[in-house]
C-alpha positions in Angstrom: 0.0 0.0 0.0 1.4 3.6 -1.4 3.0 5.3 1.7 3.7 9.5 2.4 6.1 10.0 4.8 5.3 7.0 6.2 1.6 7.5 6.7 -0.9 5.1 4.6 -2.5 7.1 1.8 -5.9 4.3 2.2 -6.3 2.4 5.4 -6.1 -1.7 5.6 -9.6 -1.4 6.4 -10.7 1.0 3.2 -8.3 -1.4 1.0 -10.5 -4.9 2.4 -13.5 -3.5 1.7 -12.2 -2.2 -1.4 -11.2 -5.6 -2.4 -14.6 -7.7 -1.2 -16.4 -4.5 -3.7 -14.5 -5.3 -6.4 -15.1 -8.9 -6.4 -18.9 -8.9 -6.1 -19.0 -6.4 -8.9 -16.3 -8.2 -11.1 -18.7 -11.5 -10.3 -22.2 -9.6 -11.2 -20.7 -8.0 -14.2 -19.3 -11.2 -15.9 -22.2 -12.8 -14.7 -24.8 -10.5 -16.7 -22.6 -10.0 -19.6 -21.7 -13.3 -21.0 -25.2 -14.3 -19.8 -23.8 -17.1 -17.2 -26.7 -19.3 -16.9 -27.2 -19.1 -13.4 -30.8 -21.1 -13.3 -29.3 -24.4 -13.9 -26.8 -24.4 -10.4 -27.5 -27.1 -7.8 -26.0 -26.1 -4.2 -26.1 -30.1 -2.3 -28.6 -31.4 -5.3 -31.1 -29.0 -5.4 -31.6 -26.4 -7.7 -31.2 -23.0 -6.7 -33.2 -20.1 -8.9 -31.4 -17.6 -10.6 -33.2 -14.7 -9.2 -31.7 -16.0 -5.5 -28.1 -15.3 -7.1 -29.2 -12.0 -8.3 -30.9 -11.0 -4.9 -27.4 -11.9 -3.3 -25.2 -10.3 -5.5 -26.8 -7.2 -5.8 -27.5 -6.7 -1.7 -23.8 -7.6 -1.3 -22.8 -5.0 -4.2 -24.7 -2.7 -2.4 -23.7 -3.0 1.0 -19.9 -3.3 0.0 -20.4 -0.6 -1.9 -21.7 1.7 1.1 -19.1 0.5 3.7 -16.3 1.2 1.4 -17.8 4.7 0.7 -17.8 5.5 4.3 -14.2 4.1 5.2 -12.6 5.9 1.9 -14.1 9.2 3.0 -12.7 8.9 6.3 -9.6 8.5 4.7 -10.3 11.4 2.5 -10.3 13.7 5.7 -7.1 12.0 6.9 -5.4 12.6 3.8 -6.4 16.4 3.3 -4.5 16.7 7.4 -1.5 15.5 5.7 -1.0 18.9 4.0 -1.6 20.8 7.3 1.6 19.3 9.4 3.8 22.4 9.3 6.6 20.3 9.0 10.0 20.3 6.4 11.5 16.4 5.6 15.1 16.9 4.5 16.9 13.8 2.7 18.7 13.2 5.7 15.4 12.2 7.1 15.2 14.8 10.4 12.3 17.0 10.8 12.3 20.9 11.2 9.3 22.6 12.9 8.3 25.8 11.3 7.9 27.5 14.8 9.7 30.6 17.1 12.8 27.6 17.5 14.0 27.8 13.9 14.5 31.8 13.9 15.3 32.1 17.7 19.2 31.9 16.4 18.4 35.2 14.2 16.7 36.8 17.0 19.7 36.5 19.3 22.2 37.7 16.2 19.9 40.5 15.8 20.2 41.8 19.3 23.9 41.1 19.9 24.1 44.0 16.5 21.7 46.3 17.7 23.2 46.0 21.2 26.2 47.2 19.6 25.1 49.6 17.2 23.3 51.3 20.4 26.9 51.8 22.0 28.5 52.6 18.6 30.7 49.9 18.6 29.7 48.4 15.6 32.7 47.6 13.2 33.0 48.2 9.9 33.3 44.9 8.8 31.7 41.5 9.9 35.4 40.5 10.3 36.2 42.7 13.0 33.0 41.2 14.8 33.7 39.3 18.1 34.5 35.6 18.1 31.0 34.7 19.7 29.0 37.0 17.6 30.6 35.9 14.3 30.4 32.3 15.7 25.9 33.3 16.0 26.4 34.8 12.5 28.2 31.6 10.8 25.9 29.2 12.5 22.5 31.3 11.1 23.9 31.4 7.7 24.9 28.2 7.3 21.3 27.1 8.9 19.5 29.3 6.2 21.1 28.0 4.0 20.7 24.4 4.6 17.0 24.7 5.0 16.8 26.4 1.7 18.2 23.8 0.3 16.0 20.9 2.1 12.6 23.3 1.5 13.8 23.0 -2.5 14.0 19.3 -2.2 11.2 18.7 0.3 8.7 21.2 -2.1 9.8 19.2 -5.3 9.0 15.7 -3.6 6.0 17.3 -2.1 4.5 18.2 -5.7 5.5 14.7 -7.1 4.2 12.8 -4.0 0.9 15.5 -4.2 -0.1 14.5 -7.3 0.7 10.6 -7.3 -1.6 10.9 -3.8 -4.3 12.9 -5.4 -4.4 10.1 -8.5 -4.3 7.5 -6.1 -6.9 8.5 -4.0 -9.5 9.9 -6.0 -8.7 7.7 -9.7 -7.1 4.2 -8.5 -9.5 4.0 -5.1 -12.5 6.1 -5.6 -13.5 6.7 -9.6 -12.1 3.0 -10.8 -14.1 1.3 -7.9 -17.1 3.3 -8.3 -17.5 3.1 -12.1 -17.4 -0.6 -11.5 -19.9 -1.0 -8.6 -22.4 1.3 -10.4 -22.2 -0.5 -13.8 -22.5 -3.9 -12.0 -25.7 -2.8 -9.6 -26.8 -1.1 -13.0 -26.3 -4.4 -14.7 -27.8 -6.5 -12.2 -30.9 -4.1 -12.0 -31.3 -4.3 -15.7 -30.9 -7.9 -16.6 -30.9 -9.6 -13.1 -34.1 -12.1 -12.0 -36.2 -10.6 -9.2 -39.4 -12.9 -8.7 -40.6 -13.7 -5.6 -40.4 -17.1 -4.4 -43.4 -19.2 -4.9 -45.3 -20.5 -2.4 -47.4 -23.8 -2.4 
């Protein structure tokens, strides 16, 4: 089962009840199209009518049908929460928290230079900067730096993994599934044998 940053795009529950769906309405479908005889079945030596198969199929179609509606639009909402983490993946595989933490290291560079702007003993060059303040200044840099890098990376796998999520979930487990339930209860509505049972 397709996986985004380690979170199931369809639960194991969505993906059973996708697969039980599927195999009803594969089953009615070939059944009503090649015209499968179905009158002439014996279950233990007695004949079983065809309208009983029909019955069956169709309330299973249906009911599968409904569950896996209901578990694929809970999965729906889980999947549109996915975009809301405020949260950068870099390749190295560590997490960085768009919150106060990631600037708080700009905020203290900024005061140290105002601090000494306010007693004029700001230098002229960054070079002539203390060890400790150009130490603050180095580290900020090089940790801007980096995370531009990993939001380049992390946007571009975002937009590929964003659109292979939005085929999967919508095409591969909601349009391909539903075409084929519909047609099948269609089907099975159309052709299928509904007389009631006869009573002697």
């Amino acid at each position: 089962m397709p996986k985004v940053s380690g979170k199931d795009l369809i639960s194991d529950a969505t993906e059973k009840s996708l697969n039980k769906l599927l195999l009803f309405a594969a089953a009615a479908i070939l059944a009503k199209t090649y015209q499968i005889p179905l009158g002439n079945m014996k279950l233990l030596s007695v004949e079983i009518p065809a309208a009983v198969f029909d019955v069956t199929l169709l309330v299973l179609t249906l009911y599968f049908f409904y569950s896996y509606i209901i578990k694929w639009v809970g999965d729906l909402m889980a999947f549109r929460l996915w975009y809301r983490e405020a949260s950068i993946w870099s390749n190295f595989g560590t997490n960085m928290k768009l919150d106060k933490h990631f600037i708080s290291g700009g905020v203290d560079l900024l005061k140290t230079l105002s601090e000494l702007e306010k007693k004029s003993e700001f230098p002229e060059t960054f070079d002539k900067l203390d060890a400790g303040t150009r130490k603050k200044y180095d580290d900020f840099k090089t940790n801007v730096e980096l995370y531009g890098v990993r939001l380049e990376s992390a946007g571009t796998k975002f937009s590929s993994l964003s659109a292979f999520g939005h085929f999967y979930v919508w095409i591969q487990c909601f349009a391909f599934p539903v075409i084929l339930a519909v047609f099948a209860i269609y089907l099975l509505i159309r052709y299928g044998q509904f007389l009631p049972p006869i009573r002697y």
